[in-house]
C-alpha positions as CSV (number, residue, x, y, z in Angstrom):
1,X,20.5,-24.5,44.7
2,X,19.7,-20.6,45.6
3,X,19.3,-17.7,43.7
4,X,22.1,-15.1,43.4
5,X,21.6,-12.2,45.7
6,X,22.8,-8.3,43.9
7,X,23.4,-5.1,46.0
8,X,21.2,-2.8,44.2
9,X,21.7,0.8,44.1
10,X,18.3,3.3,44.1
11,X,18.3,4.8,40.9
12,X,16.3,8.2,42.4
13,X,19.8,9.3,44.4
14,X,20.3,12.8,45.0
15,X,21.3,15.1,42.5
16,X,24.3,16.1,42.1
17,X,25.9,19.7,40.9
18,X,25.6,23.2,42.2
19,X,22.6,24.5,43.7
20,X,20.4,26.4,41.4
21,X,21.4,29.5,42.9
22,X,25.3,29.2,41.6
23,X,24.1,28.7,38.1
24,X,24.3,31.4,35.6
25,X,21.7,33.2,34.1
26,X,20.2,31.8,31.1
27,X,18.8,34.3,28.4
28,X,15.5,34.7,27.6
29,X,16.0,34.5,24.0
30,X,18.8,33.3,21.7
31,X,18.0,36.2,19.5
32,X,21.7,37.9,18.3
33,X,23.5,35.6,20.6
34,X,26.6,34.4,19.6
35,X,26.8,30.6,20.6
36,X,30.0,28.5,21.4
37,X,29.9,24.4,21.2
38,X,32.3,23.0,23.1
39,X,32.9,19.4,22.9
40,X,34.8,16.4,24.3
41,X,35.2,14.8,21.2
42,X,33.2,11.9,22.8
43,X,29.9,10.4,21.3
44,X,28.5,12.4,18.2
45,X,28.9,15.9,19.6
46,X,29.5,17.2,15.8
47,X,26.2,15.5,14.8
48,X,23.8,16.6,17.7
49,X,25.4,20.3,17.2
50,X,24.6,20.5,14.1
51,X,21.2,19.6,14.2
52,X,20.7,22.4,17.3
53,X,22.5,25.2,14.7
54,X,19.6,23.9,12.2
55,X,17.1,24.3,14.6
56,X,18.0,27.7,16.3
57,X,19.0,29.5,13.2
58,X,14.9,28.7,12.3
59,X,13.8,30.3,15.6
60,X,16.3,33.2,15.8
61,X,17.3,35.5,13.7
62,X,20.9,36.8,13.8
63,X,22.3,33.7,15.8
64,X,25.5,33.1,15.5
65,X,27.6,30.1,16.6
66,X,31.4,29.0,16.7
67,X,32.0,25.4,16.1
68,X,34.1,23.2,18.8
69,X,37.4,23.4,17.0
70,X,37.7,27.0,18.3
71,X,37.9,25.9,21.8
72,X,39.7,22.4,21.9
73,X,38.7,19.1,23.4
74,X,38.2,19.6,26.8
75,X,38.1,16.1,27.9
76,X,40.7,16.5,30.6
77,X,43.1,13.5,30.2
78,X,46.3,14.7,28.3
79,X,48.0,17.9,28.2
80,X,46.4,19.1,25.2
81,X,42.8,19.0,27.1
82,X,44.0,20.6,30.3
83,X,45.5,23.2,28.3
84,X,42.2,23.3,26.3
85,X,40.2,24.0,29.4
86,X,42.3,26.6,31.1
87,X,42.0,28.9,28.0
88,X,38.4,28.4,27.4
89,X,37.3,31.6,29.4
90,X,39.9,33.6,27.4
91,X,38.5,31.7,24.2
92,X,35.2,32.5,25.0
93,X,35.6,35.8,25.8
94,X,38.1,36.2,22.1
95,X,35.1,34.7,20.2
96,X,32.4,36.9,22.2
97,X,30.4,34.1,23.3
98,X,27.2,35.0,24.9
99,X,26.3,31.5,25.7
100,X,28.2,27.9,24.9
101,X,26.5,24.7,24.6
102,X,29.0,22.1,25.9
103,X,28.6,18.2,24.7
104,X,30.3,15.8,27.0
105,X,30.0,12.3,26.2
106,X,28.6,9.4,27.8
């Protein structure tokens, strides 16, 4: 009798994702900012935003945030969640988000 034989896959691939240089600019400080979360409604995205709104509001003063329900569930498979994603940059822009923390699921 042999062993079994498995196709293995090297788990240091490349990376995926745009180039650093088509990323947008991060602040230097959250400091006043006005913070979206925008979810998938996948795996405890309430739970780990809620603890980052706990945290931030100790480091910065006058942060604000808008919670996920503002923007929809943008995980892409029905109707609802397209439509949810192609209004999120008017959203964002309604809400005056200066940066959005997006929890996608795993």
């Amino acid at each position: 009798m042999t062993e079994p034989h498995y196709e293995v896959l090297w788990p240091l691939g490349r990376r995926g994702g745009l180039p650093p240089g088509d990323l947008a600019r991060r602040p230097a400080d959250l400091t006043g900012k006005r913070v979206a979360f925008v979810w998938d409604h996948v795996f405890k995205g309430d739970l780990m935003f809620a603890r980052f709104e706990r945290a931030a509001r100790e480091r910065f003063d006058g942060i604000g945030f808008v919670p996920h329900a503002e923007f929809g569930n943008i995980h892409g498979t029905t109707a609802e969640e397209h439509d949810a994603v192609a209004r999120l940059p008017e959203r964002l822009r309604r809400h005056g988000i200066d940066v959005a923390v997006v929890g996608v699921g795993a």
